[in-house]
C-alpha positions in Angstrom: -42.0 36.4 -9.9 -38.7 35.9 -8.1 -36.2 33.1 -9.3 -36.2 29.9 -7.2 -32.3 30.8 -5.9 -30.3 33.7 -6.7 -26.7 34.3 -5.8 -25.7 38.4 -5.1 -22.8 39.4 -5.6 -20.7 36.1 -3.6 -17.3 36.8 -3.0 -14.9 34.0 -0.9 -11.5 35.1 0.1 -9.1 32.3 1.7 -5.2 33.2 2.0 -3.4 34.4 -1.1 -6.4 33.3 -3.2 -9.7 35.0 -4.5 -12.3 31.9 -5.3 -14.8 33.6 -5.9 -15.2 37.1 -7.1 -18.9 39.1 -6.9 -20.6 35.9 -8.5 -24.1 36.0 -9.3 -26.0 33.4 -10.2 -29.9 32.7 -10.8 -31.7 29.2 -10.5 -35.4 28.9 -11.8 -37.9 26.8 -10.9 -37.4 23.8 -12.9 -34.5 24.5 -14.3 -31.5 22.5 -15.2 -28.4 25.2 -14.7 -25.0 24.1 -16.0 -22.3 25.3 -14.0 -18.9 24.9 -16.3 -15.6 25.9 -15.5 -11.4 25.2 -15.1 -10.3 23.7 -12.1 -9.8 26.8 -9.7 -12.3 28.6 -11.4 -14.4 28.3 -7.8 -17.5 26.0 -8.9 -16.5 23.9 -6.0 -16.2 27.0 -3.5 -19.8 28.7 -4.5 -21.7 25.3 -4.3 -19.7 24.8 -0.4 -21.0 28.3 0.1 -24.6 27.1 -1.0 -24.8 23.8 0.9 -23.3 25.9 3.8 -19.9 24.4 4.1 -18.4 27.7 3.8 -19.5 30.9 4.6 -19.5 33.9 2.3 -17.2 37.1 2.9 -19.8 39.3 1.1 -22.8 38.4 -0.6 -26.2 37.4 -0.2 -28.3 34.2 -0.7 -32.0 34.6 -1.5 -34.6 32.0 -1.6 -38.1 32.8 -3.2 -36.7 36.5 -3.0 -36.4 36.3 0.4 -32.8 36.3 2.1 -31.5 33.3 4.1 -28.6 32.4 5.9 -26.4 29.1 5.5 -24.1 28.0 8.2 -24.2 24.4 7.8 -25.5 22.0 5.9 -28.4 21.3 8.2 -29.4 24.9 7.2 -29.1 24.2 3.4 -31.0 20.9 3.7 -34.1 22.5 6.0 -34.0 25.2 2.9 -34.7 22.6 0.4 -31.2 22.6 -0.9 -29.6 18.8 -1.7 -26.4 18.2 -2.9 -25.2 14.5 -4.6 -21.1 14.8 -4.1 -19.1 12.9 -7.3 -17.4 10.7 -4.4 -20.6 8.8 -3.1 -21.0 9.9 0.6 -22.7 6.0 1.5 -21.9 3.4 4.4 -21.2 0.0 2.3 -22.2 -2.5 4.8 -25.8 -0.7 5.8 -28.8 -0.9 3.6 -30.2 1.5 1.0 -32.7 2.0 3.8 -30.2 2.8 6.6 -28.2 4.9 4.3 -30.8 7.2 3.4 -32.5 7.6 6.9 -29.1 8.1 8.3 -29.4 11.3 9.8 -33.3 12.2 9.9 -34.2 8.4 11.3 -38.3 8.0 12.0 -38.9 7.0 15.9 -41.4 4.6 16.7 -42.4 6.0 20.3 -39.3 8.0 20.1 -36.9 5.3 21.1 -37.3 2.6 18.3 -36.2 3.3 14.9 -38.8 3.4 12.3 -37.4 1.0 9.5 -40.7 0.5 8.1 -41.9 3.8 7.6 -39.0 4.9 6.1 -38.5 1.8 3.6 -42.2 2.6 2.6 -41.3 6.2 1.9 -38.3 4.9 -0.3 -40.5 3.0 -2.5 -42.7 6.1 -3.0 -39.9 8.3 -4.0 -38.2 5.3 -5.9 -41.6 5.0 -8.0 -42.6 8.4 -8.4 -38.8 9.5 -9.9 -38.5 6.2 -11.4 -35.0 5.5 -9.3 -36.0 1.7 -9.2 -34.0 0.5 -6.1 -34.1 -2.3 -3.9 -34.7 -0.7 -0.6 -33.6 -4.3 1.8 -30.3 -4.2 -0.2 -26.7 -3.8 1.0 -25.1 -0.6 -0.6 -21.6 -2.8 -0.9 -23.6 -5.2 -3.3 -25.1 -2.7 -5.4 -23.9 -1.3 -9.0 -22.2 2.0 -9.1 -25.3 3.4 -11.0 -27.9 2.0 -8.5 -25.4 3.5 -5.6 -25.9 7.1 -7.0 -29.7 6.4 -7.4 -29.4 6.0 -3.5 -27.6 9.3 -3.2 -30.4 10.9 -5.0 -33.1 9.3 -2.9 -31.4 10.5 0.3 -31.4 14.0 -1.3 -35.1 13.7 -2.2 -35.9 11.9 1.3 -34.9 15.7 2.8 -37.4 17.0 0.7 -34.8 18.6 -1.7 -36.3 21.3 -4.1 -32.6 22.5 -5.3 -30.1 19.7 -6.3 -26.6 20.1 -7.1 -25.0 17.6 -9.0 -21.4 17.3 -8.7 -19.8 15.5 -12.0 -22.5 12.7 -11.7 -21.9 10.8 -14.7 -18.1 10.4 -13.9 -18.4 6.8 -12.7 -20.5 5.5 -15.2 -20.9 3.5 -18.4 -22.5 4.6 -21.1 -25.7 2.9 -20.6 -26.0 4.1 -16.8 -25.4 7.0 -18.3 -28.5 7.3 -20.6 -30.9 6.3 -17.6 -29.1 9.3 -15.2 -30.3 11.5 -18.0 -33.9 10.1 -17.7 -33.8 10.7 -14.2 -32.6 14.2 -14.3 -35.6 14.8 -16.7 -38.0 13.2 -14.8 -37.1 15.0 -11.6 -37.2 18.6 -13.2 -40.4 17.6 -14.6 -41.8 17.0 -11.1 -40.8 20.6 -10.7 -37.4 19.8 -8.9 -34.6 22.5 -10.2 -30.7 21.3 -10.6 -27.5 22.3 -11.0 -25.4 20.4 -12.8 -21.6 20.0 -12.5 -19.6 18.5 -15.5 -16.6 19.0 -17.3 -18.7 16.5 -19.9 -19.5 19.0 -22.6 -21.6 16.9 -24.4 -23.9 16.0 -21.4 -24.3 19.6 -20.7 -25.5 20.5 -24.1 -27.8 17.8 -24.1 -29.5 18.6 -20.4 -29.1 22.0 -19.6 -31.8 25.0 -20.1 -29.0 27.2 -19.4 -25.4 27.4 -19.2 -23.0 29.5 -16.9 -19.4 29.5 -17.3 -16.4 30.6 -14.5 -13.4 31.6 -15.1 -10.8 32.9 -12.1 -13.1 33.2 -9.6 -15.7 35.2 -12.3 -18.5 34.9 -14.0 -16.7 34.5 -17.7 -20.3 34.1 -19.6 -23.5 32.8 -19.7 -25.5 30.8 -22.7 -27.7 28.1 -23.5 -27.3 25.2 -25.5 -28.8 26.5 -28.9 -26.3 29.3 -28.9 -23.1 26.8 -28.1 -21.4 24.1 -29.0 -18.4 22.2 -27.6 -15.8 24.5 -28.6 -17.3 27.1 -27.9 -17.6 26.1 -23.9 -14.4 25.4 -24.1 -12.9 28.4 -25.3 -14.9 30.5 -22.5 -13.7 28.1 -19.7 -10.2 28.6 -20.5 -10.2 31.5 -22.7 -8.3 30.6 -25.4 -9.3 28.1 -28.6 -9.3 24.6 -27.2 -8.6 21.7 -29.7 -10.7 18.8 -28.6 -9.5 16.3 -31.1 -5.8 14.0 -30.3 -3.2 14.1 -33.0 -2.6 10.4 -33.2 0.1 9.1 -35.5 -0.3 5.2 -36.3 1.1 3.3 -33.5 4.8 1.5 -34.1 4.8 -0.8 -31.4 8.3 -2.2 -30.2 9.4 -4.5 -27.8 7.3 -5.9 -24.8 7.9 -3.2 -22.0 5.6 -4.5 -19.5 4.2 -8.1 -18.9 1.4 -9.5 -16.6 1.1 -13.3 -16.5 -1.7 -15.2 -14.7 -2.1 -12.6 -12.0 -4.0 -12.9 -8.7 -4.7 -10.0 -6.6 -6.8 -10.1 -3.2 -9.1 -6.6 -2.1 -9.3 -5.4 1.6 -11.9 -7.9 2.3 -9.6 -10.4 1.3 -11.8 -11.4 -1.6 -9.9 -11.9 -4.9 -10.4 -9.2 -7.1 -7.7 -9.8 -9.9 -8.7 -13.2 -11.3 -6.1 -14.3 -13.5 -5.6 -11.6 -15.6 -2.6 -12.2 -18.5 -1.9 -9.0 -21.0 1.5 -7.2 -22.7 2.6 -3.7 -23.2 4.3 -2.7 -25.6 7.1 0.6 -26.2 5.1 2.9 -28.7 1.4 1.8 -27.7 -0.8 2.4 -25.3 -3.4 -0.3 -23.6 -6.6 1.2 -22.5 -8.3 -0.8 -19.8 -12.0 0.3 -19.6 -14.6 -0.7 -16.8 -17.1 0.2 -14.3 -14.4 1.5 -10.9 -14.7 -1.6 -8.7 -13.9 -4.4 -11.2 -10.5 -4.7 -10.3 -8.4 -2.0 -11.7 -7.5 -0.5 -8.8 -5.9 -3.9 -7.2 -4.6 -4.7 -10.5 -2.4 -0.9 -10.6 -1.5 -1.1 -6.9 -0.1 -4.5 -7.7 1.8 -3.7 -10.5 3.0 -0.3 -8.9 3.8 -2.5 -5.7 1.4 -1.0 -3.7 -0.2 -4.2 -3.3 0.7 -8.1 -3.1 0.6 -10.4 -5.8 -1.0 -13.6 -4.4 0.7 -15.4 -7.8 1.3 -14.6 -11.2 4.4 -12.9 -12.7 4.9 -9.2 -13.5 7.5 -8.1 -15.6 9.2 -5.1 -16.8 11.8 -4.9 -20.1 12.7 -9.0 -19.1 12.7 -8.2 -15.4 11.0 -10.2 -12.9 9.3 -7.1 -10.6 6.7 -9.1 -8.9 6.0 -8.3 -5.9 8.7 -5.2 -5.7 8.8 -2.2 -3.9 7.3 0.6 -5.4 10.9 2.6 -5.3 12.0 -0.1 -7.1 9.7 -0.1 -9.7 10.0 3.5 -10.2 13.8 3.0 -10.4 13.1 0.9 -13.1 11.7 3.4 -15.8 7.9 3.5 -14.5 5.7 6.3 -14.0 2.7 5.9 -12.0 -0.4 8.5 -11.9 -2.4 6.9 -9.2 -6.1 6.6 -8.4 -6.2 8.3 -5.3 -4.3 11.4 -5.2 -4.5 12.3 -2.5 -3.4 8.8 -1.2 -1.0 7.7 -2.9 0.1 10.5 -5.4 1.1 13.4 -2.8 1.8 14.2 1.0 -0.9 16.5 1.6 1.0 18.5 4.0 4.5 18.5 2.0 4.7 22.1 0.5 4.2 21.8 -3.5 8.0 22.3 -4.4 8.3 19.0 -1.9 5.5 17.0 -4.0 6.9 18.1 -7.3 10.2 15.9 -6.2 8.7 13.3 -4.2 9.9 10.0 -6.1 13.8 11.5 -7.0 14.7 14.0 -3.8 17.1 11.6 -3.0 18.9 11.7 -6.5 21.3 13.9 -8.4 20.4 16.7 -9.4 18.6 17.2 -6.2 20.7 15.8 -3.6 24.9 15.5 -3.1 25.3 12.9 -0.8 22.6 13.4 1.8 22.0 17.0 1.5 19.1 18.1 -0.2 19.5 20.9 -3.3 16.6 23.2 -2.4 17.6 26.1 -4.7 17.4 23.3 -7.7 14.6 22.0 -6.2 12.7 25.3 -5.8 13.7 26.6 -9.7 12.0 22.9 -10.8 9.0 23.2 -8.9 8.8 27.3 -10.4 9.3 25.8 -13.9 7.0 22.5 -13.3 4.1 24.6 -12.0 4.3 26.9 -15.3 4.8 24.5 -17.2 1.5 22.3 -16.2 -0.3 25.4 -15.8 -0.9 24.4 -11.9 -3.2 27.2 -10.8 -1.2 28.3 -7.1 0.0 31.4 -5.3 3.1 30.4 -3.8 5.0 26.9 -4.2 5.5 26.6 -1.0 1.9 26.2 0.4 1.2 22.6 1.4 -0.2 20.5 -1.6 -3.3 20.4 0.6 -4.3 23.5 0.0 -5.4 23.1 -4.2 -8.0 22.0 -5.5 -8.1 18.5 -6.7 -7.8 19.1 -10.2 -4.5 20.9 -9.4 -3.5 18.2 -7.2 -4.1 16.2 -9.9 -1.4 18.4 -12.3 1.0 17.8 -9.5 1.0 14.7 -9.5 1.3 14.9 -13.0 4.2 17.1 -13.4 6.4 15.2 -11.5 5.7 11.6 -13.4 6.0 13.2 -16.6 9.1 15.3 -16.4 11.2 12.5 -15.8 12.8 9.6 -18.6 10.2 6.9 -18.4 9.8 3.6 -20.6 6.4 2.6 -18.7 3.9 4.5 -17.6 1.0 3.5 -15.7 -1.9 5.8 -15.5 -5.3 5.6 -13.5 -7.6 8.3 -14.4 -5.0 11.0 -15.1 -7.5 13.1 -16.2 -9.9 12.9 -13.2 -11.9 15.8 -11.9 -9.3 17.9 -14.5 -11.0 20.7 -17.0 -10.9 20.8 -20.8 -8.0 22.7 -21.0 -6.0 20.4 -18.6 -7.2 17.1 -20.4 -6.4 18.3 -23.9 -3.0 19.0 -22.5 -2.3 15.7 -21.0 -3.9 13.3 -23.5 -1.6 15.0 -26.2 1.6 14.2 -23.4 0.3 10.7 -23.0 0.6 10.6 -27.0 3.8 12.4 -27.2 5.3 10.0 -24.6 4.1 7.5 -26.8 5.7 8.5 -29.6 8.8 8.6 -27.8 8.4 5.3 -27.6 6.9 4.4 -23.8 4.5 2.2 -23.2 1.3 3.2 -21.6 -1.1 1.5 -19.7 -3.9 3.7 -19.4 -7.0 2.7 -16.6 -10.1 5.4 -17.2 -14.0 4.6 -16.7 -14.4 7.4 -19.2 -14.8 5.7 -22.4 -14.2 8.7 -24.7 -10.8 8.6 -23.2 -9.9 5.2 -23.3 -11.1 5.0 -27.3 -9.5 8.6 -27.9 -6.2 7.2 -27.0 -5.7 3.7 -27.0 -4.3 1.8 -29.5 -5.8 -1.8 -28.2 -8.6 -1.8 -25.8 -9.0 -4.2 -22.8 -12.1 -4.2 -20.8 -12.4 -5.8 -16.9 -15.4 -7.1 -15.5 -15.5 -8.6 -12.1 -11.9 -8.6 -11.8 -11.4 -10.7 -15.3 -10.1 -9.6 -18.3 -13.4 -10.6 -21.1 -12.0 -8.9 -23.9 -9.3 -7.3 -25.8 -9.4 -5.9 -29.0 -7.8 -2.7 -31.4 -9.3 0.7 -30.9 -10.1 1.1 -34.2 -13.1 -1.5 -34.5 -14.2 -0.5 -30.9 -17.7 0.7 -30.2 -19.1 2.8 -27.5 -22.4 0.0 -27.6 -20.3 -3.0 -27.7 -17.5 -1.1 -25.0 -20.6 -0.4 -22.8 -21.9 -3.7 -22.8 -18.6 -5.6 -22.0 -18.3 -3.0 -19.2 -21.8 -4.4 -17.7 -20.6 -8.0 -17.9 -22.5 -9.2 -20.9 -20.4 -11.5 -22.6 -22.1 -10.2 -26.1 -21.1 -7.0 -26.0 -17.5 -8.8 -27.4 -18.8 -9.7 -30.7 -20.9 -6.1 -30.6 -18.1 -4.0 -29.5 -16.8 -4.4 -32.8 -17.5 -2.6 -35.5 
């Protein structure tokens, strides 16, 4: 009997880069298949190929041993193929209904749109994967775990047999975590097959039947979890011994570096979403704030990176009054700043990479006299910078559009860390980034440490913020319920605080 999907021989060319080199790949019926791999190791490219966002240069796609051809996505979706993208593809202001008919509505009469019908066949799929939803509700108002539920129903509502999963525990807390992994289960053993996209060794050791690893645009190996363990994954992704522990001297904290008083912060909508939130830095120590994305962290960085207005409250750096400043200023100051959104607010897409790599200091010695710009310095940095950071490119001078994110993402994070800092202010800097990459920055958020910065580090990956933080603050609905040392932190009690119940303050001790 033929497997479910098999890849032949899948080879993606795009200018100056090979993604993806003669891959093959096999998916059985009710399979879970791990798909591990570095940034630029072309996980991203083969699943476009499969969901028919790109088109292969050679290779062919066979479904039930038959061959098939993907132009679109409409062609992967009538084939049974689903995908669930990490960066949830929903409309906030309709209903789970209206999200998930979006596309494929039912017609009453062929003119009037078939709420019902499709509201009842929510509640079917909803019960019969047990992805309890509430099918009247506004997406804007749900949790980020229910939110992907919806993303999976919409899948499943275009009768998906194959579902990729694209880093879906990345947004998570711990307890949403453990009913994803339910749900994955149950699905499979409905006779659903999935592949599965993390850089979340642990998860993938605990779901997968099988295990397939890239490497530069290859097939690097294949295994399955009772042959592998954590290092071991690692060392094939990057192909070298990984060391997935942080050398973490005692912290010696120093004077306060940065200081928030009574802060207010209004969202988009207008709607306060920093709710007088009070808290210190300190040189030599570095504050983890952990919580669910949407709780406030973002309005609370963009405020203190000036990026966003400070409706009241103070923000200070080394005795400085820097409310409300602008963000060259702050930067001037000593500050480093690894946004959220990289793409937003960490590069200019179509800047060439050499540009990007001296975005916040162009206009300063070295790299300028006067007003002329020193691109010979500038282009030796960037050479050095990308070797440095290991940022996977063929030419510096190709716009930072053209990476991947993870790359993007060592960009962004060559340029704040090559610089004298005393604060730096980091949001996710390990998003979307492989093991390799996220060894290699958590040890420079400790060395800069060390140095004596202080760090304020925002993550929703709790094996991050406890890995690295010396104190521990955790946000809920745009307050601050708790703060406490890392050392007599729990995941449980961490987890808890993260969903809002006040308990988890007392349990998050140890």
């Amino acid at each position: 009997m033929p497997p479910l999907l098999e890849l032949r021989g899948i080879t993606k060319r795009f200018p100056g880069v090979l993604a993806n080199d003669h891959i093959d790949l096999t998916l059985n019926q009710g399979e879970i298949l791990a798909l591990l791999g570095e940034n630029g190791a072309g996980k991203t490219t083969l699943m476009n190929i499969l969901y028919g966002l790109y088109t292969p240069d050679e290779g062919d796609i066979l479904i039930n041993g038959e061959k098939v051809e993907i132009h679109s996505p409409d062609d992967a979706i009538e084939l049974g193929i689903g995908m669930v993208h990490q960066h949830f593809m929903l409309i906030p202001v309709f209903t789970v209904t209206e999200n998930v008919m979006l596309g494929v509505e039912s017609t009453k009469g062929g003119i009037f749109l078939d709420r019902k019908a499709a509201r009842e066949r929510i509640v079917e799929i909803s019960s019969q994967h047990s992805l309890q939803v509430d099918p009247d509700a506004r997406v804007e108002d749900l949790p980020v775990g229910v939110q992907q539920r919806v993303e999976i129903i919409k899948v499943l509502y275009r009768q998906a047999n194959i579902l990729i999963l694209d880093e879906p525990t990345a947004v998570l807390t711990p307890q949403e975590v453990v009913e994803l992994i339910k749900v994955i289960r149950s699905l499979v053993a409905q006779g659903k097959s999935i592949i599965f996209i993390s850089h979340k060794l642990n998860e993938v050791l605990e779901l997968a039947d099988r295990i397939m690893v890239l490497r530069d645009g290859r097939v690097a190996g294949a295994t399955t979890p009772d042959q592998a363990t954590e290092a071991s994954l690692a060392s094939m992704m990057v192909g070298r011994e990984v060391i997935l522990t942080v050398d973490k001297p005692p912290a010696q904290p120093g004077e306060v570096v940065l200081d928030v008083q009574n802060l207010k912060v209004l969202d988009d909508r207008k709607l306060v979403a920093v709710k007088d939130v009070s808290f210190q830095v300190r040189a030599g120590e570095v504050l983890g704030v952990a919580g669910v994305q949407g709780n406030g962290q973002t309005e609370l960085v963009e405020a203190l990176t000036g990026l966003r207005h400070v409706e009241s409250g103070k923000v200070s750096i080394l005795d400085r009054d820097l409310t409300n400043a602008m963000p060259r200023v702050i930067l001037e100051a000593g500050t480093a700043h690894v946004p959220e959104d990289r793409q937003l607010d960490g590069l200019v897409l179509p800047f060439s990479i050499a540009e990007n790599m001296v975005l916040n200091t162009y206009y300063q010695p070295p790299f300028a006299k006067g007003v002329r710009l020193q691109h010979e310095l500038i282009t030796s940095t960037a050479e050095q910078r990308v070797e440095q950071f290991d940022v996977r490119t063929p030419s510096i001078f190709i716009p930072a559009s053209s990476l991947s994110g993870g790359n993007q993402q060592k960009v962004i994070v060559a340029r704040e860390f090559s610089r004298p800092i005393k604060l730096l202010i980091a949001s996710q800097p390990t998003r979307g980034l492989d093991v390799g990459s996220i060894e290699y920055i958590h040890n420079l958020i400790i060395q800069k440490r060390n140095e004596g910065c202080a760090a304020l580090l925002v993550s929703p990956e709790l094996d991050e913020i406890m890995t690295l933080s010396d104190r521990i603050a955790v946000m809920y609905s745009g307050k601050i319920l708790a703060i406490l040392p890392a050392e007599e932190a729990t995941l449980e009690g961490l987890g808890l605080l993260m969903a809002g119940i006040q308990e988890g303050a007392t349990q998050a001790a140890s």
